[in-house]
C-alpha positions as CSV (number, residue, x, y, z in Angstrom):
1,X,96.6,47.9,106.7
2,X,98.2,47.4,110.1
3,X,96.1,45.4,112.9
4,X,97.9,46.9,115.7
5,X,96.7,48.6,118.6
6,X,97.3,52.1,118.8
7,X,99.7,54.0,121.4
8,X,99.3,57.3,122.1
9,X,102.5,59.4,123.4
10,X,101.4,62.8,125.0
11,X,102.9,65.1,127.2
12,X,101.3,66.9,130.7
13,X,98.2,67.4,130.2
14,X,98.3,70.8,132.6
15,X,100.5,72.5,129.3
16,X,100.3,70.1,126.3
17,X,98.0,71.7,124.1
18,X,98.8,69.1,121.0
19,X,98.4,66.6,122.9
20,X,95.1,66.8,123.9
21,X,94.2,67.6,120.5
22,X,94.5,63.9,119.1
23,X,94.0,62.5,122.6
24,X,90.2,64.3,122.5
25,X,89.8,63.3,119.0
26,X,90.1,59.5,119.7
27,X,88.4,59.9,122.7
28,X,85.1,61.4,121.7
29,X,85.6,59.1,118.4
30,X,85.9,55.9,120.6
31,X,88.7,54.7,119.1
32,X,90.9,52.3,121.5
33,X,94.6,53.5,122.6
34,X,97.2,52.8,125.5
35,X,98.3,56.4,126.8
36,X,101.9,57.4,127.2
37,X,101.9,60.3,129.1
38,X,105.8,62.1,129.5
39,X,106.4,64.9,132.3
40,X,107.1,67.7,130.0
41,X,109.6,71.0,131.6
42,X,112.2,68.4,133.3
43,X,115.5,67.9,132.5
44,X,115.2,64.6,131.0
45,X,111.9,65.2,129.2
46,X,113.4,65.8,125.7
47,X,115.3,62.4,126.1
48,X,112.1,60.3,127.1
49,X,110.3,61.7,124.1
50,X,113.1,61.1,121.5
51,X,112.4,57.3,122.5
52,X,108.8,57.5,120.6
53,X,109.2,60.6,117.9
54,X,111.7,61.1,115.6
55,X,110.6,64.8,115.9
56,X,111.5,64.6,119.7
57,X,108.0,66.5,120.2
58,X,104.7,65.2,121.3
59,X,101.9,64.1,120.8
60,X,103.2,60.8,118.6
61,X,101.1,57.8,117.5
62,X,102.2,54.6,117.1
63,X,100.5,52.0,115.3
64,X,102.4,48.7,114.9
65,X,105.5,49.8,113.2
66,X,104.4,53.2,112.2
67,X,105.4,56.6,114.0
68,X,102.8,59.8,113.2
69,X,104.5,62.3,115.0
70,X,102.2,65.6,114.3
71,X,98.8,66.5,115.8
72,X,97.2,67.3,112.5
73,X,98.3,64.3,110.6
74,X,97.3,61.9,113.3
75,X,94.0,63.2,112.7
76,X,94.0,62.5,109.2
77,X,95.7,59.0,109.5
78,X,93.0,58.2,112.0
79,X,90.1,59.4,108.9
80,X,91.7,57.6,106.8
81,X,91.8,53.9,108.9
82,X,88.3,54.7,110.4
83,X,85.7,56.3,107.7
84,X,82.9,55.2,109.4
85,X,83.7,57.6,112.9
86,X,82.8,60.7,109.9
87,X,86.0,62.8,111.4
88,X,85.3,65.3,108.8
89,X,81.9,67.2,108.2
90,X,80.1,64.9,105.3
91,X,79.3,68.1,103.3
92,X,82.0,69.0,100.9
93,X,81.7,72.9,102.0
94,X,81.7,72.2,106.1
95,X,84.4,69.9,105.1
96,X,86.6,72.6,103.3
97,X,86.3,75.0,105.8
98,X,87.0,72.5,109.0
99,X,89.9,71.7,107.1
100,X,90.8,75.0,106.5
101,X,90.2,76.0,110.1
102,X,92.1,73.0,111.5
103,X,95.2,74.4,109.4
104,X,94.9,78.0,110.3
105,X,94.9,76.7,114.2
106,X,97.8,74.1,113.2
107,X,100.0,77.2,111.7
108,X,98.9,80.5,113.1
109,X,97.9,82.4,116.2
110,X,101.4,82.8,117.9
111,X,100.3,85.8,119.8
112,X,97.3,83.7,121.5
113,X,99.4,80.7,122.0
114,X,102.0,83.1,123.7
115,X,99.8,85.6,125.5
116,X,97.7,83.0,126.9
117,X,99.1,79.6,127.1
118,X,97.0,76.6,128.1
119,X,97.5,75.6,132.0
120,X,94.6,74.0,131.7
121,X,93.4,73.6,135.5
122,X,94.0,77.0,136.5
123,X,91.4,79.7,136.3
124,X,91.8,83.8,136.8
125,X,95.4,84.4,135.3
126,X,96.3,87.4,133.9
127,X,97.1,87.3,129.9
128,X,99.8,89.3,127.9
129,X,97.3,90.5,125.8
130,X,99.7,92.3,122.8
131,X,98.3,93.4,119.9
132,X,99.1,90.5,118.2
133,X,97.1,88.1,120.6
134,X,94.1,90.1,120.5
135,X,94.3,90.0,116.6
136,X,94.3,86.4,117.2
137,X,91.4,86.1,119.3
138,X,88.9,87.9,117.3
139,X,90.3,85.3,114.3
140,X,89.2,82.8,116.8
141,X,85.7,84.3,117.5
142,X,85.1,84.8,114.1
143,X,85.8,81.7,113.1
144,X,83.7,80.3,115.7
145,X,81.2,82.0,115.0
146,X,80.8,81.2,111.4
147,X,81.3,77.5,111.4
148,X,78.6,77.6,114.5
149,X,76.2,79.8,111.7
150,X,76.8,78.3,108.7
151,X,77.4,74.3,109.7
152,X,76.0,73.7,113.1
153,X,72.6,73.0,112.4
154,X,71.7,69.4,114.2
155,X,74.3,69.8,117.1
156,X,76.6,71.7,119.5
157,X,79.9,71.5,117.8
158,X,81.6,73.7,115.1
159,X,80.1,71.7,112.5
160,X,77.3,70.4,114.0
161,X,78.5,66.9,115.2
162,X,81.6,66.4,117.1
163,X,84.8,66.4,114.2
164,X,89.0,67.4,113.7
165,X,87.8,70.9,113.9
166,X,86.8,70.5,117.7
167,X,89.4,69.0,118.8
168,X,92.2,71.1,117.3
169,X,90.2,74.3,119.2
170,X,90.2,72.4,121.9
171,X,93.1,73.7,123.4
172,X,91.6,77.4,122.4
173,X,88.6,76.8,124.9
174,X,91.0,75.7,127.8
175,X,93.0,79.0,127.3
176,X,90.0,81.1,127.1
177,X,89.0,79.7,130.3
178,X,92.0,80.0,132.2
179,X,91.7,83.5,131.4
180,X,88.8,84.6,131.9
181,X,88.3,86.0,128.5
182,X,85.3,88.0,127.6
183,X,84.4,86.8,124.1
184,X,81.8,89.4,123.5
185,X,84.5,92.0,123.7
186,X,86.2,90.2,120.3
187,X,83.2,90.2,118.5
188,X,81.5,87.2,119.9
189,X,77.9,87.2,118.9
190,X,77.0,84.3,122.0
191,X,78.1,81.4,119.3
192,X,81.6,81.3,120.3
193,X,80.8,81.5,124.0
194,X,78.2,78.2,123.7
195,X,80.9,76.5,122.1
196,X,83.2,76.9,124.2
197,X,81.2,76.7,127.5
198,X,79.9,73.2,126.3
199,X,83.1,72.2,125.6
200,X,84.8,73.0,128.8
201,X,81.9,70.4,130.1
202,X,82.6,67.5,127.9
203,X,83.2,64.6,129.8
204,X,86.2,64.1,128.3
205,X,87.6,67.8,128.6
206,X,86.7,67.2,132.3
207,X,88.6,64.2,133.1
208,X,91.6,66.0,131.6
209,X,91.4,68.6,133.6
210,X,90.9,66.3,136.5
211,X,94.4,65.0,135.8
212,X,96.0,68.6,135.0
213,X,95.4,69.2,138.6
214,X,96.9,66.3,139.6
215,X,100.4,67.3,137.6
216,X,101.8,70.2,139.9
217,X,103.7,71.0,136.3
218,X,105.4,74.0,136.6
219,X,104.1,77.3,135.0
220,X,105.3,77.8,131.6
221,X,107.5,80.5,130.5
222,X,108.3,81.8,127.2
């Protein structure tokens, strides 16, 4: 098993919604890493990312001689090298369905990533809310909502303690912020609406933020 310190490759952190996933993760897990942060929207920002990931996206982990170049499987390389930061939920259920969340956030949603995309500092912008993306948010709620009912006795996270599942919502919390969105209206039951207010005042979430502002990245445009 490799020795090396870890690098982290991410992009703006006004717009880069997989990055912040890992970059939370490791964060709230305190596990060590040198940030590489890459303007994303300039000209030259494809070629500066091809120089760390084969996949010429970020985020991208490096460890010694190794390249993980996907959000999701960052996380699980990361629960595999640290078992004792418990990135998963200990109980084989919780465990099952964070793992089944985290997927359904790695794969789906188009019409929320699209209708509201994460520009993460702003506040009061108008969504495109299609059909679609309002499918997609009451997925989110629900989900939310479950995990918070049936897993998040003895803390304020999805699952209780902070885990994978958090962070790859992260981004989801952000977006619903941005926007203003109105959770009960989706089927919120308060749960959802906790979760994401206490997230938004992480620590962690807020020194992100504090950066985002600091980006002046241009607004994204599908």
């Amino acid at each position: 098993m490799s020795s090396e310190a870890y690098t982290l490759v991410i992009g703006s952190k006004e717009g880069s919604s997989w990055s912040l996933r890992p970059w939370l993760l490791m964060k709230q897990a305190e596990i060590p890493f040198t940030e590489v942060l890459i303007t994303l929207r300039q000209p030259d920002t494809k070629e500066k990312i091809e120089k760390y990931s084969p996949s010429g996206k970020v985020p991208a982990l490096r460890h010694g001689d190794r390249i993980i170049w996907d959000s999701l499987a960052i996380a699980e390389y990361l629960n595999e090298r640290h078992p004792d930061k418990s990135l998963w939920p200990g109980d084989e259920e919780a465990r099952a369905f964070a793992r089944c969340a985290s997927a359904e956030m790695h794969s789906s949603f188009r019409g929320l990533r699209y209708g509201l995309p994460m520009e993460f500092s702003k506040r009061n912008l108008e969504p495109d809310l299609s059909a679609e993306a309002e499918s997609d948010i009451r997925r989110v709620v629900a989900l939310w909502c479950e995990a918070r009912h049936r897993f998040g006795i003895g803390g304020p996270f999805l699952f209780g303690r902070f885990s994978v599942a958090d962070a790859m919502y992260s981004p989801v919390a952000s977006r619903f912020t941005t926007f203003d969105t109105d959770l009960k209206q989706y089927g919120d039951d308060g749960a959802a609406e906790a979760w994401r207010s206490m997230m938004m005042q992480l620590p962690h979430m807020m020194a992100w933020g504090e950066a985002a502002k600091k980006e002046n990245l241009p607004r994204w445009r599908p």
